[in-house]
C-alpha positions in Angstrom: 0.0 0.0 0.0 1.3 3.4 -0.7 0.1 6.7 0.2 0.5 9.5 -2.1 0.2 13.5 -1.6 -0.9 15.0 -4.8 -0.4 18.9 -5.2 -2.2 20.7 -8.3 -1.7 24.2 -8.7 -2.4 26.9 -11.0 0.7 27.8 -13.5 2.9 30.5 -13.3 1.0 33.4 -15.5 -2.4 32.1 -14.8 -4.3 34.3 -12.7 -5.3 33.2 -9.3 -8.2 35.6 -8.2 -8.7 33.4 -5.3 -5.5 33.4 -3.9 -5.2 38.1 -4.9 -8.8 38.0 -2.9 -7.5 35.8 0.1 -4.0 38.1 0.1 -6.1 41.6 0.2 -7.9 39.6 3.5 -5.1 38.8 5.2 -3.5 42.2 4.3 -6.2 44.1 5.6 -6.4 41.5 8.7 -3.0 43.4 9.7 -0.6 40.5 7.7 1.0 43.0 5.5 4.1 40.5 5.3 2.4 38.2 3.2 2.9 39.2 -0.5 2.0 36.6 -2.6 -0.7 34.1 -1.9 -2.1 30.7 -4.6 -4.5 28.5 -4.4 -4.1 25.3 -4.9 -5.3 21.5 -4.1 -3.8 18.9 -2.2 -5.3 15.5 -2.4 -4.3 12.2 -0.5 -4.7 9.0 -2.0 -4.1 5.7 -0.8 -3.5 3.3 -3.7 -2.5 -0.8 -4.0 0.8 -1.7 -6.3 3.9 -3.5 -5.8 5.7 -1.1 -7.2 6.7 2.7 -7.3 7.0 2.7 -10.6 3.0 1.6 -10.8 2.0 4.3 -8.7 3.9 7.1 -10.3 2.7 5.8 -13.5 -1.0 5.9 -12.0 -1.0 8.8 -10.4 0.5 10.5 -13.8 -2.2 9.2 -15.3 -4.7 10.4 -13.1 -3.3 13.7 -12.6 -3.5 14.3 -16.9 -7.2 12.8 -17.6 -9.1 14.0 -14.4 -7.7 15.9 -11.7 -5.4 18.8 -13.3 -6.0 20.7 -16.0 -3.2 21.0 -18.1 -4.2 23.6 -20.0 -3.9 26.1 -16.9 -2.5 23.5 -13.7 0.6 22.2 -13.1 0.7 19.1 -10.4 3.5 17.3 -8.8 3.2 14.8 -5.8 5.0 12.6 -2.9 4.9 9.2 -2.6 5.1 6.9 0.2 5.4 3.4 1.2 3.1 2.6 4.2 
């Protein structure tokens, strides 16, 4: 069993109104040190294989046909034996 961390986030460029919105909050909140905030996802699957190569192969695939869009997201992700 492995246990992978999977982190999708949106690419350099895009805009993130999300993460300007959430940055204007905590800057008016009295966090004027913060100067750049994203938003992103983190997911956490647990997944059966025998090997690491299996799950990264998986979890490539998963990350290109449902959970990031390319077009816009970039993903990466940790894997762990449990």
């Amino acid at each position: 069993m492995w246990s992978v961390n999977i982190f999708i986030n949106l690419k350099k460029g895009v805009l993130d109104a999300q993460g300007a919105a959430t940055q204007n909050a905590l800057e008016s909140l009295g966090f004027g040190e913060v100067k750049e905030v994203r938003i992103g996802k983190c997911l956490n699957i647990k997944i059966e294989a025998k090997t690491q190569k299996i799950v990264r192969q998986r979890v490539e695939d998963m990350c290109k046909k449902l959970l990031a869009n390319p077009v816009i997201e970039d993903f990466s992700y940790k894997i762990e034996v449990l």
